[in-house]
DRENMAR-258481 format. One line per 8 residues: number of its first residue (from 1); their letters; for each residue x, y, z of C-alpha. Coordinates in Angstrom, 1 decimal. Each point is the difference from the previous one (the first is absolute). Last residue first. Layout:
<atoms>
NUM) A) X Y Z  ... .
</atoms>
This chain:
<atoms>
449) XXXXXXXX) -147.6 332.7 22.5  3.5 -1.8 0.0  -0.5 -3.1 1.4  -2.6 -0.4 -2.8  2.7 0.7 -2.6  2.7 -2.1 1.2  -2.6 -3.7 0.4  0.1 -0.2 -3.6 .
441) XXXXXXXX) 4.1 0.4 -1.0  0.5 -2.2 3.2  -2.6 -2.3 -1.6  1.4 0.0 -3.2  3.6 -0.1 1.3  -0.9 -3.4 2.0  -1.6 -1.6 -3.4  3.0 0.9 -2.2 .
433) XXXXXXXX) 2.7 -1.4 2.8  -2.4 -3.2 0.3  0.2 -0.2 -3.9  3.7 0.4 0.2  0.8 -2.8 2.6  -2.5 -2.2 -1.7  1.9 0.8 -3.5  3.4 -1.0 1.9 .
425) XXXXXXXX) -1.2 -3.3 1.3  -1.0 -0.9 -3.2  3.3 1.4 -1.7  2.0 -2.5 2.9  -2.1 -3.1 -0.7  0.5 0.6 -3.4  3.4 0.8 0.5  0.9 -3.3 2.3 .
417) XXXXXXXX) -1.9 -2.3 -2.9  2.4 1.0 -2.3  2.7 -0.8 2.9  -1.0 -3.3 0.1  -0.4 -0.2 -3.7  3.7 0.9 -0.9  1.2 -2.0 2.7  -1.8 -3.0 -1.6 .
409) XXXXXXXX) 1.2 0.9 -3.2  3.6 0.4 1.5  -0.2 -3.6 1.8  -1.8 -2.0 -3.1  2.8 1.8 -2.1  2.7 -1.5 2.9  -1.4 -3.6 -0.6  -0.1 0.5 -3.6 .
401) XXXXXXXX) 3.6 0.6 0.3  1.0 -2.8 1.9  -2.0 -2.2 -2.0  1.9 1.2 -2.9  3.5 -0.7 1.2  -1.2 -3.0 1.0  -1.3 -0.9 -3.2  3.3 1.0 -1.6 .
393) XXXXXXXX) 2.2 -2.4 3.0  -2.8 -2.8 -1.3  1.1 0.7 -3.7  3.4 -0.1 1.0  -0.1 -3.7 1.9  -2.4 -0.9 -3.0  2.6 0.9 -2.8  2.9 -1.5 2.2 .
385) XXXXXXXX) -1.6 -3.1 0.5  -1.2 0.0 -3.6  3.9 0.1 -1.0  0.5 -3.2 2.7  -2.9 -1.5 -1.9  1.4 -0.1 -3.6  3.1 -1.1 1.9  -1.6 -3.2 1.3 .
377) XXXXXXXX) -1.8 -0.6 -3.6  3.6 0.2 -1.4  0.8 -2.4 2.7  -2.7 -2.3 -0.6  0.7 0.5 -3.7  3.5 -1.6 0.7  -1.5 -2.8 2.1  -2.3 -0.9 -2.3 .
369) XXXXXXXX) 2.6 0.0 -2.6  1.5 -2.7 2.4  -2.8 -2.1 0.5  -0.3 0.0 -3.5  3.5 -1.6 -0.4  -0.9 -2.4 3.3  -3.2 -1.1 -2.1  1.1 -3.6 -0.4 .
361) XXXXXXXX) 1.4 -0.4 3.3  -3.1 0.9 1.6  -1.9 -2.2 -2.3  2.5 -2.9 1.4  -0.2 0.8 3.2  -4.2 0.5 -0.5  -0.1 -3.6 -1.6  2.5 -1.5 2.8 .
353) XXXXXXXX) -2.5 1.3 2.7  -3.4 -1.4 -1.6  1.7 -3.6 -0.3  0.8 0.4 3.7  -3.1 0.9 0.4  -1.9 -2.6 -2.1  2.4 -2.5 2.4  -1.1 1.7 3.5 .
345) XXXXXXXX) -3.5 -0.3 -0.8  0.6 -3.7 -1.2  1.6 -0.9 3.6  -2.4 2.3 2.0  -2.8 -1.9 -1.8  1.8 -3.1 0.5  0.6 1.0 4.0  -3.9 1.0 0.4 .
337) XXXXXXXX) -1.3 -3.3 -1.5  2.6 -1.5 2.7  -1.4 1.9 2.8  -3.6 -0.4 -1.2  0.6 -4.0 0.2  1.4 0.4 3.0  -3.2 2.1 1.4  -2.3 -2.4 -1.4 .
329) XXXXXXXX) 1.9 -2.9 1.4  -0.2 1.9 3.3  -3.8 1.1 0.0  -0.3 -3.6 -0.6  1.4 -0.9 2.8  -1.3 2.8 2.1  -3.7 -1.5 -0.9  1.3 -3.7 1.0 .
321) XXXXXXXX) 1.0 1.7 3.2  -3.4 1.7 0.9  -1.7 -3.1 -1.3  1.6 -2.4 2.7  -0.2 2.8 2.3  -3.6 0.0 0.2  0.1 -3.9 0.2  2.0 0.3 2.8 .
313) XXXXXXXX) -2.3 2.8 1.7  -0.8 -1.6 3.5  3.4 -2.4 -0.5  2.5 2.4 2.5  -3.1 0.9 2.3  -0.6 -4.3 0.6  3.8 -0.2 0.7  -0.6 -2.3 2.7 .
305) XXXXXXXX) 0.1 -3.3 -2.1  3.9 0.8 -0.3  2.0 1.7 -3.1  -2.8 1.2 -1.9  1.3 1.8 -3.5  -0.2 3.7 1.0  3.3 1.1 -2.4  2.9 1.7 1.0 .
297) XXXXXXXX) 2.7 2.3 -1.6  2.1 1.9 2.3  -0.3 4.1 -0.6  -1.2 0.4 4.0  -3.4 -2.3 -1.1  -0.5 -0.8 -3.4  -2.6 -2.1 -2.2  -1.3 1.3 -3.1 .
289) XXXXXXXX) 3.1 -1.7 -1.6  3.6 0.9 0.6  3.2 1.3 -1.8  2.8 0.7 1.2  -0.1 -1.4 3.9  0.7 2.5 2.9  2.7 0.3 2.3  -1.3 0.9 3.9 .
281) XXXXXXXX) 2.3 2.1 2.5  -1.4 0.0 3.1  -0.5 3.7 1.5  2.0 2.8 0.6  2.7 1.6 -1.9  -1.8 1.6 -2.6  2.0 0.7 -3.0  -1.5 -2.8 -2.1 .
273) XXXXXXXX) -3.3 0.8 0.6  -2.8 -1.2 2.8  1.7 -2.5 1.4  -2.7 -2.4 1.5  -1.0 -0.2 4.0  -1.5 -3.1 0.7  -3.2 -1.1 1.5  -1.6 -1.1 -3.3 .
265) XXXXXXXX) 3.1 -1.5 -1.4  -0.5 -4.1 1.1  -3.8 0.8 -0.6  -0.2 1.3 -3.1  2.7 -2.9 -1.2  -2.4 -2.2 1.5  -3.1 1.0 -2.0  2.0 0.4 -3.1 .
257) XXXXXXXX) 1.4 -3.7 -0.2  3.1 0.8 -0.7  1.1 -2.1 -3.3  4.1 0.8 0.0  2.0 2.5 -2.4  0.4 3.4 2.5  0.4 -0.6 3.7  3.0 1.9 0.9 .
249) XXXXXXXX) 0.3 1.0 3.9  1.9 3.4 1.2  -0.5 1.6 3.3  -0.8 -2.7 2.6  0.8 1.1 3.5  -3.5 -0.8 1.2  0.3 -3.5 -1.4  -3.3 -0.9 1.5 .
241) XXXXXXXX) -1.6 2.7 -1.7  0.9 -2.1 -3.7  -4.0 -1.1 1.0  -2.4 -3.6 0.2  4.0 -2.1 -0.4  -1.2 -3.7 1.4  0.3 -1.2 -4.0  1.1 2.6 -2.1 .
233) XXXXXXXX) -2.3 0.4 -3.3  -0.3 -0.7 -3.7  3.5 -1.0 -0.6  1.4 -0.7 -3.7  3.6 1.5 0.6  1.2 2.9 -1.3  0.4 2.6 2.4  0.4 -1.4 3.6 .
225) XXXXXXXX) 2.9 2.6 1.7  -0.7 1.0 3.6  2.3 2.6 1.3  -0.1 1.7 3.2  -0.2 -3.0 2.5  0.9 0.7 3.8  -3.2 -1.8 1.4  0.4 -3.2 -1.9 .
217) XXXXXXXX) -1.7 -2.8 1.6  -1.8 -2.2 -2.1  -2.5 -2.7 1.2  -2.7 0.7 -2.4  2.5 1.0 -3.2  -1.3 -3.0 -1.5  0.8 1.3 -4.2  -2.0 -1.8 -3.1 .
209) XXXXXXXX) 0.3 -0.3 -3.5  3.7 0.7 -0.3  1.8 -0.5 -3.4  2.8 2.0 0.7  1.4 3.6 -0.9  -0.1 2.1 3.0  0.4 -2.1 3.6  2.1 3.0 1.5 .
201) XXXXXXXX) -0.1 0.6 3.7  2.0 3.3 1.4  0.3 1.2 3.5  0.2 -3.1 2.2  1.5 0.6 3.4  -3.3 -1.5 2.1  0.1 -3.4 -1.7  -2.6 -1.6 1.9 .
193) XXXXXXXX) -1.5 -3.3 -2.0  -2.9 -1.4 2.0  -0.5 -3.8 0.3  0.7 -2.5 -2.6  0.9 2.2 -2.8  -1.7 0.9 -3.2  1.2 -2.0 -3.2  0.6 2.9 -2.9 .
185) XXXXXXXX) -1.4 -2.0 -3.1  0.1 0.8 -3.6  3.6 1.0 -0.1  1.8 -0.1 -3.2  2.7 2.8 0.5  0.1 3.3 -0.4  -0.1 1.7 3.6  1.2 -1.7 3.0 .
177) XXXXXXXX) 1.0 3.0 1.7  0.2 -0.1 4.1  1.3 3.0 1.7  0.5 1.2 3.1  0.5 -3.9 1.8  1.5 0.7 3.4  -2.8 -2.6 2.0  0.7 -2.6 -2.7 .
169) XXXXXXXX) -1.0 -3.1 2.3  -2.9 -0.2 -2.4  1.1 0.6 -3.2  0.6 -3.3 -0.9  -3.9 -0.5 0.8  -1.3 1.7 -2.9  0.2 -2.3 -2.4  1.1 1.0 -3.0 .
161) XXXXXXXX) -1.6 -2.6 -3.3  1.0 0.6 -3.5  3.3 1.4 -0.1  2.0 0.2 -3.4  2.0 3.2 1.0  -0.3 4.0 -0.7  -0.5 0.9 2.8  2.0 -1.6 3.5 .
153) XXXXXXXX) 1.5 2.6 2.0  0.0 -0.1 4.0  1.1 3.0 1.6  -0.1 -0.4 4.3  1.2 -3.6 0.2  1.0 -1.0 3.1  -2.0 -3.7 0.2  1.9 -1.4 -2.9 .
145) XXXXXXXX) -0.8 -3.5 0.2  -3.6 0.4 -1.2  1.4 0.9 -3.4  0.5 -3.4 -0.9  -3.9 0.0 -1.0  0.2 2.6 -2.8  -0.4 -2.5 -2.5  0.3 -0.2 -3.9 .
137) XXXXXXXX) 3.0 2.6 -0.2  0.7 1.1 -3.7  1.9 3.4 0.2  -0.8 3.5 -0.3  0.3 1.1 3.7  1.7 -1.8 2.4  1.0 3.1 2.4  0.0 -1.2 3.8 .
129) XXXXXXXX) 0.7 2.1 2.3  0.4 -0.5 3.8  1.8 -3.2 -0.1  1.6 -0.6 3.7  -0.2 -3.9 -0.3  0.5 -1.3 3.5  -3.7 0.1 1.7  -0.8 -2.7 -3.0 .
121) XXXXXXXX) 1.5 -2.7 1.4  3.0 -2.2 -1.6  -0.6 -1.8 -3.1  2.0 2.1 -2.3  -2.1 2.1 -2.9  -0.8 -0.2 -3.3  -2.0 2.0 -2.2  -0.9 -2.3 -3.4 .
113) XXXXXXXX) -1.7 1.3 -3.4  2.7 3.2 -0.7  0.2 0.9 -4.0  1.7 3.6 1.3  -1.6 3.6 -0.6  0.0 0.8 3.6  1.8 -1.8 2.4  0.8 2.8 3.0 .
105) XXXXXXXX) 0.8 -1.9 3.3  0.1 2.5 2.9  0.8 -1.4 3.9  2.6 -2.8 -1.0  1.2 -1.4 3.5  -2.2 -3.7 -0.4  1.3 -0.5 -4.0  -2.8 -0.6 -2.0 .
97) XXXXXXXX) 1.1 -2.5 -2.8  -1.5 1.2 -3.4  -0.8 -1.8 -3.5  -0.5 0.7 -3.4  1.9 2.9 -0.3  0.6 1.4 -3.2  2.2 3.2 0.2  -3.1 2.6 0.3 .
89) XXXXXXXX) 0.9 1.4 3.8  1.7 -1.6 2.3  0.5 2.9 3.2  1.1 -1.4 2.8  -0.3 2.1 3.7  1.1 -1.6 3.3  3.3 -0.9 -1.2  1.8 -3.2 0.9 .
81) XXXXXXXX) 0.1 -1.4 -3.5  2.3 -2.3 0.2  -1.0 -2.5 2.7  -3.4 -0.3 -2.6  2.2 -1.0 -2.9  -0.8 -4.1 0.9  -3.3 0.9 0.7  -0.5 0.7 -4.0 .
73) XXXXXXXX) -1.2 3.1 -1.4  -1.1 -2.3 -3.8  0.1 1.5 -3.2  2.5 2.3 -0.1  0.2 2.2 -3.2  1.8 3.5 0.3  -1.1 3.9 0.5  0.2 2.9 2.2 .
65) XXXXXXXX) 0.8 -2.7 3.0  -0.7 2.4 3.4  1.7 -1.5 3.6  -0.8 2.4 2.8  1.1 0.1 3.7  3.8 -0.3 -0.4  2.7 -0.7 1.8  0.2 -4.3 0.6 .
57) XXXXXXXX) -1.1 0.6 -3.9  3.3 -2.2 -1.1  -0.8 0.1 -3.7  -2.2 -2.6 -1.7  1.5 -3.7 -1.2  -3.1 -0.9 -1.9  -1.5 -3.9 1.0  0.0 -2.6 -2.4 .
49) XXXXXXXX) -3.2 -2.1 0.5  -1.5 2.0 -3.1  2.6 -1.0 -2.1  3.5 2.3 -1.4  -1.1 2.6 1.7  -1.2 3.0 -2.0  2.3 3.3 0.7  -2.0 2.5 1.8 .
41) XXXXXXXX) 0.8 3.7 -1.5  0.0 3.4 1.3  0.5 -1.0 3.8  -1.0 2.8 2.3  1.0 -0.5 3.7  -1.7 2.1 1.8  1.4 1.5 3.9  3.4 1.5 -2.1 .
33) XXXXXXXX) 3.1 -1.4 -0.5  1.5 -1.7 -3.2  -2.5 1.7 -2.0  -1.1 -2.5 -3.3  -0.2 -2.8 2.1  1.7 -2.8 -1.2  -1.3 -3.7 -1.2  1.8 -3.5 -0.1 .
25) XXXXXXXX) -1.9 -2.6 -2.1  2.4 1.2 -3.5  3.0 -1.0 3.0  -0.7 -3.3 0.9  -0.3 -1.2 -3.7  3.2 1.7 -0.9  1.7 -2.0 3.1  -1.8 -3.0 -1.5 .
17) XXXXXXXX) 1.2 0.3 -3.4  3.7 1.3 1.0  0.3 -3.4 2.0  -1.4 -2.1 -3.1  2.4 2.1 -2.1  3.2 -1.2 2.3  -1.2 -3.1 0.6  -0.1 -0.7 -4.0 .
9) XXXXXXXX) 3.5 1.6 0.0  1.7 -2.1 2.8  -1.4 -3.0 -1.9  1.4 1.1 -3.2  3.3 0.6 1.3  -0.2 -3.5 2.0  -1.0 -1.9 -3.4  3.1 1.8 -1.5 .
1) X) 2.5 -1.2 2.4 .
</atoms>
């Protein structure tokens, strides 16, 4: 009786084991309804071969983990996830099954090395984008398979060697990014590449010493992206004109070979400012030698035995540059003299400044008498406000009456003047009076004979 309790009891936990087992693998979305289904957190299965029991999605488009650890997307959980869009972002996957109806697959931020997909033909997958950013994929060759894409992702990987004949049968590829990894070859295609929808192409931040664009067909391209990369010129690209809806391109950080780089810009129309609209948008390098053409940094090393003008003044330049190198050490070496002398200035200064606080606080008694006699000094000179402000009302007074003697004396001589002038006129009057009566008084007697 006792061996069958005990049985019945190790059954029992066994049981409760596995049914526990089954349900930490079993996931819920945090909305029960809704067209995303948002799970919070994605329980680890117990091995990679175990696949997670997800939600029914039968009714939803979107499937978004915020965070988890799964290692491995497994075919066996493909039938599961029937959404088109699946969003796996930094949980630690190492490896990817493509499902064919999955149109956006966003893996940024995992430890991915391996994309699978189901041996059936590539016109089934529907994959448009394709986000595997930040991971540590050693080939891109896989990708061939996925002839819908229109965003392709891959920076920030371990990639060496991109050929570009994936891309080929791309004909809705906008945008291609494969900046950040390791790449020191781009393989040119077998024939022409045509991708007329492309808009952005990003190659930044490799170890590219050479680019065949020469059989490149990219007539809606807008952004070109090749900064940091060791490139001295574009292979089968004389102009940017033929990507005459270019408008930004980055070329800063590479080894342009300032003859070509001339060239590739000459017949193209540069932003002149910030806030002007028009024109190709050019970044420009930090710091440069002697060497610059649109603010990129070149140099005129040869780069084929045609570039006789490019080595005419070589050795010219040779000097030029060792010149400006030592103008620069100088220049440091004046720049740090000038930052200890600053250093030491501002130190005796400082010194200088505590002194005067402390002298000021030393004399704050004085300071204070000085402020009493100020304002016994201040009063002193309100009183001699008042004595001036009289004194000038006094000289006005007087100013005022020498102004009306200076009047009267004036008067007094004007009309001085007016008698003398009248008494002369008088003793004229008189004396022709006298002279008229002396000849009446002469001419009477003869008259009267």
């Amino acid at each position: 009786m006792n061996h069958c309790v005990h049985a019945l009891v190790i059954v029992a936990l066994f049981s409760s084991g596995t049914i526990a087992s089954d349900v930490s693998a079993t996931v819920k979305c945090v909305k029960p309804k809704g067209s995303v289904c948002v799970i919070k957190t994605l329980p680890s299965p117990a091995s990679d071969n175990d696949p997670v029991q997800f939600p029914d999605l039968s009714k939803r488009s979107e499937l978004r983990v915020l965070e988890g650890n799964l290692s491995k997307l497994s075919e066996a959980m493909i039938p599961m996830l029937t959404v088109r869009i699946l969003r796996l972002e930094a949980i630690g996957l190492k490896s990817v099954f493509v499902g064919a109806n999955f149109e956006e697959l966003h893996l940024r931020g995992n430890k991915l090395s391996t994309i699978e997909s189901p041996s059936t033909g590539a016109a089934e997958f529907a994959l448009k984008v394709l986000d595997v950013r930040a991971n540590v994929l050693t080939t891109a060759s896989e990708l061939d398979r996925f002839p819908k894409l229109e965003e392709l992702y891959l920076d920030d990987n371990q990639l060496t060697v991109l050929s570009m004949e994936l891309f080929v049968e791309m004909s809705n590829l906008r945008v291609l990014s494969a900046a950040g990894n390791k790449l020191v070859s781009v393989s040119p295609p077998t024939g022409t590449l045509t991708l007329a929808e492309l808009v952005t192409l990003s190659l930044a931040r490799n170890q590219l010493s050479r680019l065949d664009m020469s059989d490149w067909q990219l007539p809606s391209l807008q952004t070109l992206l090749l900064a940091n990369n060791t490139l001295v010129e574009l292979e089968g690209l004389d102009g940017f004109e033929r990507f005459y809806d270019l408008r930004r391109i980055e070329l800063a950080g590479n080894n342009w070979s300032c003859g070509w780089l001339q060239r590739a810009l000459g017949n193209v129309a540069l932003q002149k400012s910030a806030n002007d609209p028009a024109g190709l948008t050019v970044d420009a390098d930090v710091r440069c030698s002697i060497e610059k053409v649109a603010g990129i940094c070149c140099s005129f090393a040869p780069t084929s035995d045609t570039d006789t003008g490019d080595q005419l003044f070589l050795p010219e330049i040779g000097q030029v540059r060792e010149a400006i190198a030592k103008l620069d050490e100088r220049h440091e070496q004046f720049l740090q003299f000038r930052s200890k002398k600053l250093a030491d200035l501002t130190g005796a200064l400082q010194k200088q400044v505590e002194r005067l606080v402390h002298y000021q606080d030393k004399r704050e008694s004085e300071l204070d008498r000085a402020q009493k006699q100020a304002e016994r000094v201040e009063e002193h000179l309100r009183m001699l406000d008042d004595r001036f402000e009289r004194l000038r009302s006094a000289t006005a007074t007087a100013d005022e009456v020498e102004r009306k003697r200076k009047r009267l004396l004036h008067y007094m001589v004007d009309m001085k003047n007016k008698l003398i002038h009248q008494a002369i006129e008088t003793d004229r009057v008189w004396g022709q009076a006298n002279a008229d009566r002396v000849d009446f008084e002469l001419r009477r007697p003869v008259e009267s004979q």
